[in-house]
LUMVO-734814 format. One record per residue (C-alpha): residue in one letter; x negated, y negated, z negated. Coordinates in nm, 4 decimals, decimal comma. Layout:
<nudrens>
> residu/c1/c2/c3
> a/X/Y/Z
...
</nudrens>
This chain:
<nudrens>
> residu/c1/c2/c3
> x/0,0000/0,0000/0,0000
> x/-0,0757/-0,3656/0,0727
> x/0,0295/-0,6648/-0,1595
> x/0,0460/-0,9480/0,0206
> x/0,1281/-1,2866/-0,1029
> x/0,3187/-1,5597/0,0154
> x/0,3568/-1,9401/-0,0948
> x/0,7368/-1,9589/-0,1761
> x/0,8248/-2,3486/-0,3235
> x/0,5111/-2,4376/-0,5752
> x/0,4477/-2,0676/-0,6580
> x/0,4003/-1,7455/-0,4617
> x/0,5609/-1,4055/-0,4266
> x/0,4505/-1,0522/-0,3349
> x/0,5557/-0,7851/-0,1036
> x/0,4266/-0,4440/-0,0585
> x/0,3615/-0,3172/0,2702
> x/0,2522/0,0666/0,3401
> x/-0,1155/-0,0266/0,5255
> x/-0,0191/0,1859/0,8364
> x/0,2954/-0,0184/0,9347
> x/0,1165/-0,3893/0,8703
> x/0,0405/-0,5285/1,2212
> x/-0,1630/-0,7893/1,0945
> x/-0,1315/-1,1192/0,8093
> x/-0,1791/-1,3836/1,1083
> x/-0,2735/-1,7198/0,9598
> x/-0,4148/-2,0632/1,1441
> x/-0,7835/-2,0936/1,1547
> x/-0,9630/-2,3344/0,9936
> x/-1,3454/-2,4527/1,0181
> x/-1,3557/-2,7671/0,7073
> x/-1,5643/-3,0107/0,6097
> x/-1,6094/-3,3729/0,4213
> x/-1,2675/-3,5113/0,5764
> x/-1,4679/-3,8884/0,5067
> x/-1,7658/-3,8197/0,6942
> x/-1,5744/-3,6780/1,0102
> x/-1,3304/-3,9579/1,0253
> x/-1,6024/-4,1874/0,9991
> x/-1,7743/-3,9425/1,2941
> x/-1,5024/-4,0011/1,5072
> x/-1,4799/-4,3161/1,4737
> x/-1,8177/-4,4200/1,5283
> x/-1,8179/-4,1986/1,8515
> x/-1,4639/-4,2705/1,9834
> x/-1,3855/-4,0981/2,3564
> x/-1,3799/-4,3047/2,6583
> x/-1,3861/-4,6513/2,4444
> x/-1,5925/-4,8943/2,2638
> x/-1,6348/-4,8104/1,8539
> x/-1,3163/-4,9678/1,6633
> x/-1,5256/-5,2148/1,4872
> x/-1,6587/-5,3722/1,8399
> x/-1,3063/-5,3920/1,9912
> x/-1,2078/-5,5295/1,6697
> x/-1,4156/-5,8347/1,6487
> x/-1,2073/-6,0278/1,8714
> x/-0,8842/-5,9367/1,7013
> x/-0,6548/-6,1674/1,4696
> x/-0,3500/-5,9382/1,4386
> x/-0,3996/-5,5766/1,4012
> x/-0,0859/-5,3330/1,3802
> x/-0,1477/-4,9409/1,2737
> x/0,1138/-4,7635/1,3409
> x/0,0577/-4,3380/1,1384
> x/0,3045/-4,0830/1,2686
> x/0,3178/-3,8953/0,8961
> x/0,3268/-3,9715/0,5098
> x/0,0757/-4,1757/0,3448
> x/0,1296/-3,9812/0,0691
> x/-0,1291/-3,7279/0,2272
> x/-0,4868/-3,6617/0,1286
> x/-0,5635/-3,6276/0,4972
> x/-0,3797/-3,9471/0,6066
> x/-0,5050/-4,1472/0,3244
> x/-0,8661/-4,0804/0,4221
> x/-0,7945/-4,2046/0,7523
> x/-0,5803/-4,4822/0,6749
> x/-0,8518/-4,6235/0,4360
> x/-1,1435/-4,5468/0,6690
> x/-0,9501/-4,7414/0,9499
> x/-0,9042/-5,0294/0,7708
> x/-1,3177/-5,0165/0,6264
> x/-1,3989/-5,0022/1,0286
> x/-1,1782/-5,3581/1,0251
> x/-1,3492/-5,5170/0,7504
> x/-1,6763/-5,4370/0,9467
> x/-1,5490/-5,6569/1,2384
> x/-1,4515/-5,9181/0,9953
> x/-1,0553/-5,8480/0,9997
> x/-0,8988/-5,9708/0,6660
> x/-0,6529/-5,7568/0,5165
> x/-0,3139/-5,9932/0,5678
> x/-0,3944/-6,0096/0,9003
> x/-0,3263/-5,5724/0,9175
> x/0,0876/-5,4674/0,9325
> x/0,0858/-5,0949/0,8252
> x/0,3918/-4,8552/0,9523
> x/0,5526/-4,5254/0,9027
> x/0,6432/-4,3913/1,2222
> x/1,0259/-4,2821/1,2308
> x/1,0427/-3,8669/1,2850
> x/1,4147/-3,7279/1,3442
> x/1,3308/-3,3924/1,1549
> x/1,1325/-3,4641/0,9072
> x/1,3152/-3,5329/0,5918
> x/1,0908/-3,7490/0,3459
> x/1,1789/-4,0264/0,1067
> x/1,0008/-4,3855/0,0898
> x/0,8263/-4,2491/-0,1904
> x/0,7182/-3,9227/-0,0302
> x/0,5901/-4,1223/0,2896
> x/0,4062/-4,4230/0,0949
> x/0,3617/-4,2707/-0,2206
> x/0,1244/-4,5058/-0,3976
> x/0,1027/-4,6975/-0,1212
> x/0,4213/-4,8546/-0,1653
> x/0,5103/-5,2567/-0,1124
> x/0,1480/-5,3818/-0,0324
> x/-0,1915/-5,2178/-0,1068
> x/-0,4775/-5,4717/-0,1207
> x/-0,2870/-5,7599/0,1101
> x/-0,2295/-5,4536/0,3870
> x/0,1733/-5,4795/0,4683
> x/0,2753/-5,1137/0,4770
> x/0,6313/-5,0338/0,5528
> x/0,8907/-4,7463/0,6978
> x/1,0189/-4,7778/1,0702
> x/1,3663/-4,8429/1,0456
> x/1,5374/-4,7325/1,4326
> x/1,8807/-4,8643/1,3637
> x/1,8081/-5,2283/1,2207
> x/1,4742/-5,3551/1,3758
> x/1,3887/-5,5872/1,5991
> x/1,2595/-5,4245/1,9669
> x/1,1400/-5,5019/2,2972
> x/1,2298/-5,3383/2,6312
> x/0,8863/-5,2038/2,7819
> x/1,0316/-5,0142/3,0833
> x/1,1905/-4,6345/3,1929
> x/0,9652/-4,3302/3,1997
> x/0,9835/-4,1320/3,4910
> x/1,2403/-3,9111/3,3132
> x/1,4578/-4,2123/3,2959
> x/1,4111/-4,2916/2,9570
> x/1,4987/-4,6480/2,8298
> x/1,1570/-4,7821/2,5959
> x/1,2612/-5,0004/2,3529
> x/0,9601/-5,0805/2,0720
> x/0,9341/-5,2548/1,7898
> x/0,8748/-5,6081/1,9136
> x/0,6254/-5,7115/1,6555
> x/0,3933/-5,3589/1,7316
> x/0,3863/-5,5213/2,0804
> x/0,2730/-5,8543/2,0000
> x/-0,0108/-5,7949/1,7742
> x/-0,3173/-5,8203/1,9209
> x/-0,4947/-5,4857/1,8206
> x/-0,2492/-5,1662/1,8432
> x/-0,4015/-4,8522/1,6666
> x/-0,2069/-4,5187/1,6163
> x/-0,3043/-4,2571/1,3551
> x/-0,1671/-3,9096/1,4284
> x/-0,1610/-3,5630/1,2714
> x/-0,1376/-3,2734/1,4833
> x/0,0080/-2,9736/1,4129
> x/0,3008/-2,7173/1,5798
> x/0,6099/-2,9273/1,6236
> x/0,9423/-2,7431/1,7415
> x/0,9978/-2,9640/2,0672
> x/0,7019/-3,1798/2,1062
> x/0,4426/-2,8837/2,1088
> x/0,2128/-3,0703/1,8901
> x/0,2925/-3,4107/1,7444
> x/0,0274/-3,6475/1,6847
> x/0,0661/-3,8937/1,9387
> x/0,4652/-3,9987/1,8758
> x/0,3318/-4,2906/1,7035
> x/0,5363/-4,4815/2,0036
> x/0,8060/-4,2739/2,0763
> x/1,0013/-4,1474/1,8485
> x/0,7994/-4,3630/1,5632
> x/0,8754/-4,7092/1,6266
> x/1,1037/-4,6925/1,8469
> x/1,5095/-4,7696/1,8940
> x/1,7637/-4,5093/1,8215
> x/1,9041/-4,5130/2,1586
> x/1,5831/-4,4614/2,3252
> x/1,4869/-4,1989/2,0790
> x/1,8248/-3,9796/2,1180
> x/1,7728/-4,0274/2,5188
> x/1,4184/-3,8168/2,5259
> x/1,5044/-3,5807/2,2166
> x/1,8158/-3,4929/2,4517
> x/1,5561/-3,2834/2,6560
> x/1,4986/-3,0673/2,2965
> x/1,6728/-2,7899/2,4505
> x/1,4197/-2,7889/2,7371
> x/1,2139/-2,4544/2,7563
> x/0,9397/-2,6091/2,7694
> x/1,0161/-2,8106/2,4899
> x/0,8374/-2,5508/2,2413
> x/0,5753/-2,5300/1,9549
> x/0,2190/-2,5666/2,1006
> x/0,3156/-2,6513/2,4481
> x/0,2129/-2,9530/2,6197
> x/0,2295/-2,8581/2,9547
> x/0,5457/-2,9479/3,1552
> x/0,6969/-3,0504/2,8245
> x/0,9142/-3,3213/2,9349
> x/0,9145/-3,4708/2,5428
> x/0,5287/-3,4740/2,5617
> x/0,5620/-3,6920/2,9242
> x/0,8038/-3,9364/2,7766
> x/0,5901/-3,9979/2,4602
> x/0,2624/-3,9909/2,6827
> x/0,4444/-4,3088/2,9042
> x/0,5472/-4,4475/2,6053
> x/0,2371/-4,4664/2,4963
> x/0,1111/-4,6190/2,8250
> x/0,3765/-4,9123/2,8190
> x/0,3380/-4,9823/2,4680
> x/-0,0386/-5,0694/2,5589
> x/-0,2045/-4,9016/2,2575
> x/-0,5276/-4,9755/2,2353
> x/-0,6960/-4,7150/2,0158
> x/-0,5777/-4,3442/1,8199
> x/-0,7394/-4,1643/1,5473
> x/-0,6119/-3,7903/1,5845
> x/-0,6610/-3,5099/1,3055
> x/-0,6327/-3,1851/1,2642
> x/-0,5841/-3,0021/0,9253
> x/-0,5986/-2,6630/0,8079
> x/-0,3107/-2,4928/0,5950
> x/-0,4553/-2,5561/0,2721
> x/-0,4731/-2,9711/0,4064
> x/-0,8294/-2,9891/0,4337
> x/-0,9422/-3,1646/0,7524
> x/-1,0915/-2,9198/1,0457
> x/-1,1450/-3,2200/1,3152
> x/-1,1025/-3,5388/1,4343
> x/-1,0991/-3,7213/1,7524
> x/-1,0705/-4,1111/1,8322
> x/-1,0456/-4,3400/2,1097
> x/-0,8454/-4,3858/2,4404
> x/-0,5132/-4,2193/2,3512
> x/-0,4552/-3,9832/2,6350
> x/-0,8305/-3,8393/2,6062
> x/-0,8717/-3,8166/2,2502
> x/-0,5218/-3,6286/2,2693
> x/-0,6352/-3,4301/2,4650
> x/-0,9668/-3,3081/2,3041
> x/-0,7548/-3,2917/1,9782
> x/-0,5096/-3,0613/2,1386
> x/-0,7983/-2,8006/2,2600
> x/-0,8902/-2,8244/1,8347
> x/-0,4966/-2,7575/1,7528
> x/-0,4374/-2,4540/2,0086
> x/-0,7825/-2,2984/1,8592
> x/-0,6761/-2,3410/1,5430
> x/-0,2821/-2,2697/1,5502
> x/-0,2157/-2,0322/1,8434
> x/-0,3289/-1,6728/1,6654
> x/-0,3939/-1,3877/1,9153
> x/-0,1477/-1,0584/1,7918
> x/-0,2201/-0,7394/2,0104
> x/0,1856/-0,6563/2,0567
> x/0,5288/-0,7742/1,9498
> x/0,6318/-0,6706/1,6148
> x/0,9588/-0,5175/1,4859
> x/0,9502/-0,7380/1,1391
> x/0,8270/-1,0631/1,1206
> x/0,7777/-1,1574/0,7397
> x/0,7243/-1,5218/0,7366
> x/0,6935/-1,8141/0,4815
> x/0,7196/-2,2080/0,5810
> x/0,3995/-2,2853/0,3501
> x/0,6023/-2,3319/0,0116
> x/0,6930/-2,6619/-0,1186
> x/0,7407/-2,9172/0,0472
> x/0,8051/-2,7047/0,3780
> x/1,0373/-2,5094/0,1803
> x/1,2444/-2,7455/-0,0093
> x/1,6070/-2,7153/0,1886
> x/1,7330/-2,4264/0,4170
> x/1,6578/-2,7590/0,7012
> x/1,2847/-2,7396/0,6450
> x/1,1676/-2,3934/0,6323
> x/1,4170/-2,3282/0,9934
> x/1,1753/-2,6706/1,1626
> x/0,9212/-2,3846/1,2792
> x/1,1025/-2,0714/1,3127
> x/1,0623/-2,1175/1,7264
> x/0,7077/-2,0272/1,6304
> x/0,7610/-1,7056/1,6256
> x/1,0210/-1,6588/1,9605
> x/0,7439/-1,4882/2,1332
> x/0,6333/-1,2042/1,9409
> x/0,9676/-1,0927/1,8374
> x/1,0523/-0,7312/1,9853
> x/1,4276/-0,7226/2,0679
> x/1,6404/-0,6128/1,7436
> x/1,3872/-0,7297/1,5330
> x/1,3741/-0,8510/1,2199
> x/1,2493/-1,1718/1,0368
> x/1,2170/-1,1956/0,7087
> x/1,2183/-1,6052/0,5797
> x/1,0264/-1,6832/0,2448
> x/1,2247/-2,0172/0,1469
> x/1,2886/-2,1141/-0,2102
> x/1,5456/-2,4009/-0,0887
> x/1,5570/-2,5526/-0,3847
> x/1,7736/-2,8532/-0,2681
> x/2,0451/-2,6330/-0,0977
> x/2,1039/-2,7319/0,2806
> x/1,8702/-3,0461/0,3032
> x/2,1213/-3,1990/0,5603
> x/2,5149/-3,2315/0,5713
> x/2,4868/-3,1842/0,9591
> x/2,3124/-2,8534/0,9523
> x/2,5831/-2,7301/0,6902
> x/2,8977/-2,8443/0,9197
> x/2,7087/-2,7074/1,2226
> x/2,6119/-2,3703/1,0792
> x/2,9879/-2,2631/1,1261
> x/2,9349/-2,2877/1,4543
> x/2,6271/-2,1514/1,4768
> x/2,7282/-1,8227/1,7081
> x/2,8223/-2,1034/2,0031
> x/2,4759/-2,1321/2,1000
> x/2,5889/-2,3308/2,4425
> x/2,8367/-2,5257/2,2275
> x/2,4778/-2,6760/2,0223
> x/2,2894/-2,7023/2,3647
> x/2,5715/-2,9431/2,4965
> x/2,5667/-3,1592/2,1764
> x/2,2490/-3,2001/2,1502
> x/2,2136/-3,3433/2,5227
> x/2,5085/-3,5723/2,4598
> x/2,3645/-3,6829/2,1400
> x/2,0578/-3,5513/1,9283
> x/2,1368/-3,4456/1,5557
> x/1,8809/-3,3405/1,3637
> x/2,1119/-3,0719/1,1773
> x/2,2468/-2,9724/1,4509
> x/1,8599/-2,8991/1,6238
> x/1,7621/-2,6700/1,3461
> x/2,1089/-2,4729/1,3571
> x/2,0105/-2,4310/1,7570
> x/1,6789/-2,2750/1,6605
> x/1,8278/-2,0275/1,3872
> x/2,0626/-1,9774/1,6858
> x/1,7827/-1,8667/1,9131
> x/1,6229/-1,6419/1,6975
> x/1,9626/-1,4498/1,6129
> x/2,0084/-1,4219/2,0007
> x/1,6998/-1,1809/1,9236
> x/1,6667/-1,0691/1,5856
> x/1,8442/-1,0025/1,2670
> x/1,7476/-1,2608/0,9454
> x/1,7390/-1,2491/0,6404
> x/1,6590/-1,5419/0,4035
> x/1,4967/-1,4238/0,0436
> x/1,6065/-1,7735/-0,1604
> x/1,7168/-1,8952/-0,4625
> x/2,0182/-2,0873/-0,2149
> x/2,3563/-1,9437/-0,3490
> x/2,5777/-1,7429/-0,0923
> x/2,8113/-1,9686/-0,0371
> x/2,6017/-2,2393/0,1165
> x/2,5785/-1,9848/0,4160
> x/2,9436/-1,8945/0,6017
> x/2,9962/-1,5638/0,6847
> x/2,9671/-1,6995/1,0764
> x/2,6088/-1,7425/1,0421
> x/2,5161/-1,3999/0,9955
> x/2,2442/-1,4764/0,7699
> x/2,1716/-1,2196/0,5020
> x/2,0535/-1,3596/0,1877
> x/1,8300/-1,1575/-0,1025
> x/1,6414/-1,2891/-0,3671
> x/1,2909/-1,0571/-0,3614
> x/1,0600/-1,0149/-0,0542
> x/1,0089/-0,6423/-0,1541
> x/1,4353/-0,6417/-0,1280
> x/1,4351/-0,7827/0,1900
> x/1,1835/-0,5479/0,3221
> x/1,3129/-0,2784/0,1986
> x/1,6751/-0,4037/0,3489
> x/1,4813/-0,4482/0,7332
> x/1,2997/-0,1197/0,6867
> x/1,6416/0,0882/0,6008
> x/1,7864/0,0762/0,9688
> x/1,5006/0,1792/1,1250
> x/1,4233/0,5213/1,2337
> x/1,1055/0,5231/1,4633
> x/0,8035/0,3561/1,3509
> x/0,7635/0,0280/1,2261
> x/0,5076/-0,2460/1,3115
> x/0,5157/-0,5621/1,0116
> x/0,3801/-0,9415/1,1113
> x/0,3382/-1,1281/0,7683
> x/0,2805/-1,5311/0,8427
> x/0,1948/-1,7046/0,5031
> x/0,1712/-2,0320/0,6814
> x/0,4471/-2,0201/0,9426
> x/0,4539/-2,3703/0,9606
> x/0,0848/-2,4126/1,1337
> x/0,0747/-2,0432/1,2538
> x/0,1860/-1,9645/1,6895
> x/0,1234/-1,6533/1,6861
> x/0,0750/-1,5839/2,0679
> x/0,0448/-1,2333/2,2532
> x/-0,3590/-1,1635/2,3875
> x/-0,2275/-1,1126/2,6801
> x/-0,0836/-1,4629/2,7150
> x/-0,4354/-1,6139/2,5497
</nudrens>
């Protein structure tokens, strides 16, 4: 037997797995070092560009717009080293806006985003993007036909800077560079792109063809930025890489990093899939630990079986997702609403849709029954060892088990495909 653990909220939980049936414990790959001298690598040796302190020099009004929560070892690092590059070039502090980039599915309070960050940190404005109530400028149509409309004060500051993490995202293949679009701006232009969501080439770790990635690569464009920083992190949030300078370049050398790092080779499909969102705070709500469950579409043998490790401490996480989960067999009936008009709840019940097209699931979870109709056809448990012992019962030939601790940064991807 095998005990292998797996983070479930801020503590872990074990299941035993007889050694011949375990098909591997696939988890993202990580090569780490001092997170402060890399950024400060990167930004010394930006791609395709001058240094950020030269183009700075110049500058009177710098705006940085970050794509994730300040309240982030990782992002702090960054955020700080950016702003030591600007004091190099002589840039005073109330002469930098800070923002928090707007992200449909990622649920996170003003408090989780800024943490101590919040109000003003040494002179440096920091604030949240609000989509609904700010003040934009129309910058053109993409060549999907999108309508940009950006925050208008991004666009009139003198030096524009994006910081980006990337990692697997369920439609954009990697975010990172959605500092522009969906992160600052309009809600009309941001439900007109994510109404491509559906797309099927709108998945975890693709980029190519990904007609999401081409609108937020335009965006980008038309917004003028002038400089990104892009990182990388490994599951435990230490920092494997980081790349700066021209955005589409340093995107690009960023998103060689992610695929080596995130996309895990498997030698065949797997008849259980045992897999845990990365415990708190990827686990909080039933909403969160579904975000990456596309991560696993391709390895999943017809009549298979996934197993989700999700405390969901908070219950549902979104209103929408528990209205839409009645409907949740009506996978067309989600497709259509989600062109007419993106919902975030209604998203994640499309991609528990898609993966009980192909598999049974079962949810081990402190969530009470009832927060999950009967229409859903979601079996709840509350131990991993139940659960497997549950997916094992109704099979009779042999068994092959895929455990992901870290399903949340972990594609795994058939060799053959590699």
């Amino acid at each position: 037997m095998v005990d292998v653990w797996l983070p479930y909220g801020k503590t872990e939980v074990c299941v035993r797995i007889q050694a011949e049936d375990l098909l591997g414990i696939v988890k993202p790959k990580g090569k780490t070092g001092d997170p402060q001298s890399k950024i400060e690598e990167a930004l010394k040796k930006p791609i395709n560009i001058d240094p950020l302190e030269d183009i700075a020099k110049s500058k009177r009004n710098i705006c940085i717009v970050m794509n994730h929560t300040l309240n982030s070892p990782i992002m702090e690092a960054a955020f700080k080293t950016v702003i030591k590059e600007l004091h190099r070039a002589g840039v005073k502090n109330q002469n930098v806006k800070a923002v928090i980039g707007y992200d449909p599915i990622r649920k996170r309070t003003l408090n989780e985003r800024i943490g101590s960050y919040a109000g003003d940190i040494e002179g440096v404005n920091i604030s949240m993007h609000d989509p609904i109530n700010g003040e934009f400028t129309g910058i053109g149509e993409t060549s999907l036909g999108t309508e940009v409309y950006v925050d208008k004060h991004f666009l009139t500051s003198d030096l524009r800077i994006t910081i980006g993490l990337v990692e697997p995202h369920p439609y954009m293949g990697y975010s990172g560079r959605d500092g522009i679009l969906p992160g600052i701006s309009k809600i009309e232009t941001i439900r007109q792109s994510l109404s491509r969501a559906t797309d099927p080439n709108a998945n975890p770790g693709t980029i190519k063809n990904n007609p999401i990635q081409r609108d937020i690569r335009e965006a980008i464009e038309m917004a003028e930025v002038d400089f990104s920083l892009y990182l990388i992190k490994e599951a435990n949030g230490n920092l494997v890489e980081a790349f700066s300078g021209e955005p589409r370049r340093a995107f690009q050398e960023s998103v060689k990093v992610a695929d080596e790092t995130f996309k895990r080779p498997v030698e065949e499909r797997t008849d259980i899939i045992i897999m845990s969102p990365g415990g708190h705070p990827n686990d909080i709500s039933l909403y969160e630990a579904c975000k990456h469950i596309n991560n696993i579409q391709n390895v999943m043998r017809k009549d298979s079986t996934v197993t989700l490790i999700a405390e969901c401490s908070t219950g549902h996480g979104d209103d929408n997702l528990h209205n839409w989960l009645d409907r949740i067999e009506d996978q067309k009936r989600l497709e259509k609403s989600l062109k007419r008009q993106f919902s975030p709840g209604c998203y994640i019940a499309y991609l528990i849709s898609k993966t009980l097209q192909k598999s049974e699931l079962i949810l081990v979870s402190a969530i009470p029954e009832y927060y999950i109709p009967d229409t859903a056809d979601i079996k709840i448990v509350r131990t991993a060892n139940e659960a497997l012992r549950y997916a094992l019962s109704s099979r009779k030939r042999k068994t092959k088990i895929m455990v992901l601790p870290h399903g949340n940064l972990t594609i795994p991807t058939l060799k053959k495909q590699t």
